[in-house]
Structures are given as C-alpha cells and as structure tokens.
MIROZA-261120 format. One line per 3 residues: number of its first residue (from 0); their letters; for each residue y, x, z of N, C-alpha, C, CB. Coordinates in steps of 0.1 Angstrom, whole numbers, padded with zeros to 4 digits, always signed. Each point is the difference from the previous one (the first is absolute). Glycine has a CB too. Layout:
BEGIN
NUM) A) Y:X:Z:Y:X:Z:Y:X:Z:Y:X:Z  ...
//
This chain:
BEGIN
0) XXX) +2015:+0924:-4095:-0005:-0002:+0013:+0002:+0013:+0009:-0017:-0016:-0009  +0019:+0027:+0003:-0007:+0016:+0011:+0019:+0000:+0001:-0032:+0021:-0013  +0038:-0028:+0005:+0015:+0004:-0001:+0005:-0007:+0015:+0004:+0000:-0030
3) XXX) -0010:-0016:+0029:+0005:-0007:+0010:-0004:+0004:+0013:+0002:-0015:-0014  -0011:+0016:+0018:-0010:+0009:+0010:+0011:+0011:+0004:-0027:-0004:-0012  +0026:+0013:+0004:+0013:+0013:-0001:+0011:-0006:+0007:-0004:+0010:-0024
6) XXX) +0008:-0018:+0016:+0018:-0007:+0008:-0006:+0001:+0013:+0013:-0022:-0016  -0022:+0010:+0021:-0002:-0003:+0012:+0000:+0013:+0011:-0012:-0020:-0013  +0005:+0026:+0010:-0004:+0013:+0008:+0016:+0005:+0004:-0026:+0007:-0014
9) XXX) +0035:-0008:+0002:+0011:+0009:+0002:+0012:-0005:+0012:-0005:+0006:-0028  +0002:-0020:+0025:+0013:-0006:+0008:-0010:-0001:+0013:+0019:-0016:-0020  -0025:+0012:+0024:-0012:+0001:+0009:+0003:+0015:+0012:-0018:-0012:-0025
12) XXX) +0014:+0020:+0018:+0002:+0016:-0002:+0011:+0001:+0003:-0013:+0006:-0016  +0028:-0010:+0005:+0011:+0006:+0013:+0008:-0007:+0011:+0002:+0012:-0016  -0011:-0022:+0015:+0004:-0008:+0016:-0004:+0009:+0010:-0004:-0027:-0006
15) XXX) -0012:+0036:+0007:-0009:+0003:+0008:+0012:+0016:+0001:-0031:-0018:-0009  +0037:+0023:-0002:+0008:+0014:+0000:+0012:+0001:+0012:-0005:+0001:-0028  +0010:-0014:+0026:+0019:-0005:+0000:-0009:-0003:+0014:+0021:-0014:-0028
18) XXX) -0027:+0012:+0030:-0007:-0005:+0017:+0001:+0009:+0007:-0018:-0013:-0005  +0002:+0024:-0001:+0005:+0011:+0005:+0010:+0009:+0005:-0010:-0007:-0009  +0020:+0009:-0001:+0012:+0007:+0000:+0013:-0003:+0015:-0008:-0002:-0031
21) XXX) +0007:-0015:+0030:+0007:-0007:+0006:-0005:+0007:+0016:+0003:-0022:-0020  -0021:+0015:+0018:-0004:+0007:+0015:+0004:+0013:+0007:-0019:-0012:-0008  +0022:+0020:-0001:-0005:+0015:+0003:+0018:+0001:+0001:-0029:+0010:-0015
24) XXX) +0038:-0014:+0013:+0014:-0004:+0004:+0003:-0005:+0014:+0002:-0005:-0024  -0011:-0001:+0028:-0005:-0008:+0014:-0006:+0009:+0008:-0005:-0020:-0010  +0002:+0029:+0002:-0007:+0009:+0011:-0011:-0009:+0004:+0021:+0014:+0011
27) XXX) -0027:-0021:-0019:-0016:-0008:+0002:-0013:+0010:-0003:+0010:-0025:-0012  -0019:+0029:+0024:-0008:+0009:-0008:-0012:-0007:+0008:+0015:+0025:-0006  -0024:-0026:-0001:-0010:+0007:-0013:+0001:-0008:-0011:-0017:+0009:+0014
30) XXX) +0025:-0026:-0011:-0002:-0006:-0012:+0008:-0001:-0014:-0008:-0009:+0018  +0013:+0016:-0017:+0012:+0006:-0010:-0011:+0011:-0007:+0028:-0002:+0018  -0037:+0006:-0012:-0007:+0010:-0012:-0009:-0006:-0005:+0002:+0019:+0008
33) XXX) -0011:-0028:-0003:-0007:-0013:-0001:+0006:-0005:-0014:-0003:-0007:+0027  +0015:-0002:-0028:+0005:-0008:-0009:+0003:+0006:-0010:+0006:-0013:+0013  +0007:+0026:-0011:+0000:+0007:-0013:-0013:+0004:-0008:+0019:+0009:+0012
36) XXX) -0030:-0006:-0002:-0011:+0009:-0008:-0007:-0011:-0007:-0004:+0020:+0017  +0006:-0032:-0011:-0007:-0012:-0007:+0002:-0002:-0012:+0002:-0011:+0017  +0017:+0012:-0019:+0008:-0001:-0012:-0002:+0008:-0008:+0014:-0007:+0010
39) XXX) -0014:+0022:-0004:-0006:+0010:-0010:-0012:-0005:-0007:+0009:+0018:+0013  -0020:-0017:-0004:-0015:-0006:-0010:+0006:-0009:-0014:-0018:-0005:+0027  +0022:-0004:-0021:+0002:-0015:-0008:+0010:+0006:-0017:+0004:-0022:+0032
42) XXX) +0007:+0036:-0027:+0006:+0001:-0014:-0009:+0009:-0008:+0023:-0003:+0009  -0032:+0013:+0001:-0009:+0005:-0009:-0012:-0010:-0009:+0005:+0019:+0017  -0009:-0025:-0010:-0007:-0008:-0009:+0006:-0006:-0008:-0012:-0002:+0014
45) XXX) +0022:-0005:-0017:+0010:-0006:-0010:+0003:+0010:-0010:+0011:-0016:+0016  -0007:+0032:-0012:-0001:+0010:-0013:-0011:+0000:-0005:+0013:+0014:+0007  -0028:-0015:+0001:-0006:+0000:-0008:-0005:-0010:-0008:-0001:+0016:+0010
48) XXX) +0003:-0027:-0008:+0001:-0009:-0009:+0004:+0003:-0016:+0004:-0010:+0022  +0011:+0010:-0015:+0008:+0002:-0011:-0001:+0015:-0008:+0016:-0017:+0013  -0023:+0022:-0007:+0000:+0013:-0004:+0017:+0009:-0003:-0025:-0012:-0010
51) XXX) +0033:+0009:+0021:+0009:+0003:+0003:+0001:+0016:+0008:+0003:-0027:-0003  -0002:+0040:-0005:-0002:+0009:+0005:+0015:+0010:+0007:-0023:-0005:-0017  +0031:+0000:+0019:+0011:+0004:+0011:-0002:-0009:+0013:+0018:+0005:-0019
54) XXX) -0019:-0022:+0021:-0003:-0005:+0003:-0014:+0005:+0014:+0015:-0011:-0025  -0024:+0016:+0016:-0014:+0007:+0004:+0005:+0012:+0009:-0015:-0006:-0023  +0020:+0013:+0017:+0006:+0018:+0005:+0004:-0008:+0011:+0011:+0021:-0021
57) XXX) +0002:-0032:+0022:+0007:+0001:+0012:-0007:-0003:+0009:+0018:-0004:-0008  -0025:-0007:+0012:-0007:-0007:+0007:-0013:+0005:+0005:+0012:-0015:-0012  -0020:+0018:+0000:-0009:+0006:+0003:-0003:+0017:+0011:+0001:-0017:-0022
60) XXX) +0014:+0020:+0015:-0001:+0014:+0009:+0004:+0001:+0012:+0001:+0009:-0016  +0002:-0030:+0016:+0004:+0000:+0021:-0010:-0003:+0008:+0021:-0009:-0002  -0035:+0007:-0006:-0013:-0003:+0008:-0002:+0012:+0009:-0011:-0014:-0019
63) XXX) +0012:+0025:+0016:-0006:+0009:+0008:+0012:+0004:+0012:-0018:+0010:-0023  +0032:-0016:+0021:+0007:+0002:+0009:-0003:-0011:+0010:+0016:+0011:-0014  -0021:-0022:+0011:+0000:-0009:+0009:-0012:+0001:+0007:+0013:-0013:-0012
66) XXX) -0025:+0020:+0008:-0011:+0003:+0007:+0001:+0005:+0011:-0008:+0002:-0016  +0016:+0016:+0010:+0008:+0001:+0011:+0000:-0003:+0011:+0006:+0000:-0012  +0006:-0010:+0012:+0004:-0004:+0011:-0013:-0013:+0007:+0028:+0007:-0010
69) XXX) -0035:-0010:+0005:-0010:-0006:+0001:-0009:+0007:+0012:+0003:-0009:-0025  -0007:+0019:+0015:-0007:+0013:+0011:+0006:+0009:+0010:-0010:+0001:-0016  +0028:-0003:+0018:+0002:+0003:+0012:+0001:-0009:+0013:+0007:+0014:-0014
72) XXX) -0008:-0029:+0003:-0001:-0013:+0009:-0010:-0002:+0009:+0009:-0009:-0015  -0020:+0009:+0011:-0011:-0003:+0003:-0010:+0010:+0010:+0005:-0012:-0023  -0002:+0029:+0020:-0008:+0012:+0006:+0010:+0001:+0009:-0014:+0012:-0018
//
C-alpha cells in the first residue's frame, strides 16, 4: 500500500516539477515556484515513504530554496 501511495506521489510530483520548469522557461512568475515547490513537497514525501535517502538529500534540500523564493515573493 505505502509503495502504491509512493508511485502516486511520484508521477503526480513530476508532472507538478516538468510544470514548473516549463513555466519558468515562459518566463511565468510566481507560478512556476508554486508548482515546482508543490512537486518538490510531493517527492519528498515519497522518499520518505520509501525511505529513499538520495531521493530525500535531493529534494529535500530544495525546500529551503523554494522558501526562498517564497519569501522574496510575498515581503
């Protein structure tokens, strides 16, 4: 079950990345940090599911980039 859940999140997750990425190619702003960061959440949680720890490092250590830009969004 926590496996299938996992999948889900992943393909889920990099629709929300490849969105992102696309946007920010577009020169779409703010929602391009929006969606990536969405994506991000969605693969961190699926590492930790899986307990997938490269997976975790990558993803995880883009939370605080996306804040970031969150917090220069917003102030």
């Amino acid at each position: 079950m926590k496996i299938i859940l996992a999948e889900k999140f992943k393909w889920i997750s990099t629709g929300l990345v490849l969105s992102g990425i696309f946007l920010t190619n577009l020169n779409i702003y703010p929602i391009n940090i929006f969606l990536h960061g969405a994506g991000v959440l969605g693969w961190t949680t699926a590492a930790i599911i899986t307990k997938d720890k490269p997976v975790l490092v990558n993803f995880g250590l883009q939370i605080p980039l996306f804040l970031i830009g969150y917090y220069n969004f917003f102030l």
